[in-house]
C-alpha positions as CSV (number, residue, x, y, z in Angstrom):
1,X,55.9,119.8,87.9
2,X,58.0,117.8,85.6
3,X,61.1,119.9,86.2
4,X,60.5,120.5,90.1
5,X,60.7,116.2,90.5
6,X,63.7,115.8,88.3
7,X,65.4,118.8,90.3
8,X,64.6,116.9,93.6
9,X,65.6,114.0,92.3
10,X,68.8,115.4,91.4
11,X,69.0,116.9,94.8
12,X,68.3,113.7,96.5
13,X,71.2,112.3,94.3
14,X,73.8,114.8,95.9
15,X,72.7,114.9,99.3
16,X,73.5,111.0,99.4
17,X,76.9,111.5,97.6
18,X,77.9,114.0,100.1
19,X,76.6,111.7,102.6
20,X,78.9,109.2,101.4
21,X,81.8,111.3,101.2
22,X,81.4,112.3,104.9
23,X,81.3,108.5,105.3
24,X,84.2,107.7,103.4
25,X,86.2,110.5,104.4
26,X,85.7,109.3,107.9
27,X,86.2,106.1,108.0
28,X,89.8,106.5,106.2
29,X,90.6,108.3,109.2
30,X,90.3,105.2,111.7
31,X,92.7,102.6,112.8
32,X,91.7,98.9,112.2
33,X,91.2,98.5,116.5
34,X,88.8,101.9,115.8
35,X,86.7,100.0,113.1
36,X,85.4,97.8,116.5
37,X,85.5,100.0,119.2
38,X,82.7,100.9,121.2
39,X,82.3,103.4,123.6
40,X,79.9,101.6,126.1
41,X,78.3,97.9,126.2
42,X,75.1,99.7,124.8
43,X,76.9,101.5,121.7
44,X,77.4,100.5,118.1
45,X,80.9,100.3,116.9
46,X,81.8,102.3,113.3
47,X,81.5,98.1,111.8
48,X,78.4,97.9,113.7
49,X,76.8,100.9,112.0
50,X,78.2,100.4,108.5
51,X,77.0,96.9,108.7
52,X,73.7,98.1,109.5
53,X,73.4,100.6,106.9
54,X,74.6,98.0,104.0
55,X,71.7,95.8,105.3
56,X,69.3,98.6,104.9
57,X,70.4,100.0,101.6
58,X,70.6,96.2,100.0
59,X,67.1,95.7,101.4
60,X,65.5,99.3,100.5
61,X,67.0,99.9,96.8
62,X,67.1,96.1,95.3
63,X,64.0,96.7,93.3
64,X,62.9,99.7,94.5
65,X,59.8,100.5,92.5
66,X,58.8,96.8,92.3
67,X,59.2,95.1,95.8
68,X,58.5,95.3,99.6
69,X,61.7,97.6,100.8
70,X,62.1,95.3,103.6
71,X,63.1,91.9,101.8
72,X,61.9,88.6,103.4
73,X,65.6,88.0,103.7
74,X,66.9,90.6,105.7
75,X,67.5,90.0,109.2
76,X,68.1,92.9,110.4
77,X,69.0,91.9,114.1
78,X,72.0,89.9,112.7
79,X,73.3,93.4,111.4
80,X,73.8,94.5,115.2
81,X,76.1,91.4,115.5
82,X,79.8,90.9,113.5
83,X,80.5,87.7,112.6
84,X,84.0,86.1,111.3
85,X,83.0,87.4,107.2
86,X,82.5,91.0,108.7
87,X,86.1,91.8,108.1
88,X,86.9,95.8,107.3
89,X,87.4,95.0,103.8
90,X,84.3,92.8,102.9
91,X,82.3,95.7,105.1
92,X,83.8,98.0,103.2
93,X,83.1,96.2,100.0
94,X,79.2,95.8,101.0
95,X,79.6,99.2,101.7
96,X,80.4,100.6,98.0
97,X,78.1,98.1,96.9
98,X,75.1,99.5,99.1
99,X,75.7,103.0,97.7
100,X,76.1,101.8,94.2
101,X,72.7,100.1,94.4
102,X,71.2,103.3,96.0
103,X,72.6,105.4,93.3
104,X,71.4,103.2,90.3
105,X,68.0,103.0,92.2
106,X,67.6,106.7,92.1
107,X,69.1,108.5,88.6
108,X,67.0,105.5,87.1
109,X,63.9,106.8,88.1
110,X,62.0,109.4,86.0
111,X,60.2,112.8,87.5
112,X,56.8,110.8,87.0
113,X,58.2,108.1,89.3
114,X,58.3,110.2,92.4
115,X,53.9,109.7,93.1
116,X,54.0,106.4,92.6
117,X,53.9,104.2,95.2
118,X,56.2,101.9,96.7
119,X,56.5,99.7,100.3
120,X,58.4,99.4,103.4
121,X,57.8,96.5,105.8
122,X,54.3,96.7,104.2
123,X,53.7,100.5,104.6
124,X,52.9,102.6,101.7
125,X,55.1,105.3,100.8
126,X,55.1,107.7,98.1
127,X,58.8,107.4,96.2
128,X,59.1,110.9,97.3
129,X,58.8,109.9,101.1
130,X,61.0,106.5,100.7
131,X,63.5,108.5,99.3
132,X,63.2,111.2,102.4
133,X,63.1,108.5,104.4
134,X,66.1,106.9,103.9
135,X,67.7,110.7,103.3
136,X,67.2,111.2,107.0
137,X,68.0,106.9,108.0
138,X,71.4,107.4,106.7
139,X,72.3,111.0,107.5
140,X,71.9,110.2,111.0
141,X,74.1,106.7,111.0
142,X,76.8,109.3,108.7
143,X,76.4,111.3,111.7
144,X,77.5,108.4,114.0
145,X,80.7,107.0,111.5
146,X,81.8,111.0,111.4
147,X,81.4,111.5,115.7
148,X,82.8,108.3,116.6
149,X,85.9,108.6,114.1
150,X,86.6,111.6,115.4
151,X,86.6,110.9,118.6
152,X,88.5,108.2,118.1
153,X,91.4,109.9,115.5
154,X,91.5,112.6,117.7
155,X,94.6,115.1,117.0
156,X,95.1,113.4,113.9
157,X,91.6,114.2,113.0
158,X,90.9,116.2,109.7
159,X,88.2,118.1,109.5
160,X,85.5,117.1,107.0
161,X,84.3,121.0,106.5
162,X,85.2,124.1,107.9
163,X,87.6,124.1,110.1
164,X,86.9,125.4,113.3
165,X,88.2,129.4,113.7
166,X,89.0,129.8,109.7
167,X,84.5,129.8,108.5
168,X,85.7,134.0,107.6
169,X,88.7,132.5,105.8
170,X,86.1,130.2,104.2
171,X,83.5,133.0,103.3
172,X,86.4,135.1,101.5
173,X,87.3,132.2,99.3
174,X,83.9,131.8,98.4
175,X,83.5,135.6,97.5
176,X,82.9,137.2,100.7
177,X,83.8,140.2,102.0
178,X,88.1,141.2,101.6
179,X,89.7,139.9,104.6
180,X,93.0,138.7,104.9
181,X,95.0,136.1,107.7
182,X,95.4,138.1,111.3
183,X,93.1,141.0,110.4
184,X,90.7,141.2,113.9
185,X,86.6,141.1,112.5
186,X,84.3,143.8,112.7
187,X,81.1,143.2,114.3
């Protein structure tokens, strides 16, 4: 079991450092006017969401194992608003700081770690499911940084995978089948 947990821990570790990689490779793609745009009255702009997600990783990972993940200090509606200190930089700053905290939360924790339990907004979780939880909180606010900055880079957009028309290209370079630029696929 021992080696299962720290392999999942592990696991966990990368999934969020890909996460942020999306993330950061995303947001260097976006103008400063970008940063606050928002597609409707109703959506987030890409400030908006980091904002949020700094909140909620400053709240969740401070003391992980030993306090509520939802800190009597948060308030959380205030993270839907920008103020004057909300600057790109100082979001941006929050922002390294969030994951820093999330990634000294997790490689501290030990394989017998992931039963025990821990809180959110008064819930318990196991550290396993706080750490899926947030997994799946963040990958889907990634999700909106990555769609609205490339909507908004358009042309100038560069793609954070596989470009689109070059995945056989892709599986050649990763030791698939010989196929070389212009040669038509067989089905």
């Amino acid at each position: 079991m021992t080696d299962l947990a720290r392999h999942y821990l592990d696991d966990a570790l990368g999934e969020f450092r890909k996460l942020k990689g999306f993330g950061d490779k995303a947001l260097a793609q976006i103008s400063e006017e970008d940063w606050l745009r928002q597609l409707d009255l109703e959506s987030n702009s890409i400030a908006i969401v980091v904002k949020h997600i700094v909140g909620n990783m400053r709240s969740r990972w401070t003391d992980f194992l030993t306090t509520d993940g939802e800190k009597p200090d948060r308030n959380r509606d205030t993270e839907f608003e920008l103020g004057r200190a909300d600057t790109k930089e100082r979001l941006l700053e929050r922002w390294e700081a969030g994951w820093r905290l999330l990634f000294e939360a997790i490689s501290a924790l030990a394989s017998e770690d992931l039963q025990k339990t821990v809180a959110i907004r008064g819930e318990p979780h196991s550290v396993l499911q706080a750490i899926n939880r947030q997994l799946t909180h963040y990958a889907g606010h990634v999700g909106q940084i990555v769609y609205l900055a490339k909507h908004f880079a358009g042309a100038r957009w560069k793609t954070l995978s596989i470009p689109r028309g070059r995945s056989r290209e892709f599986d050649v370079a990763k030791g698939g089948a010989s196929y070389r630029p212009g040669q038509k696929e067989v089905p």
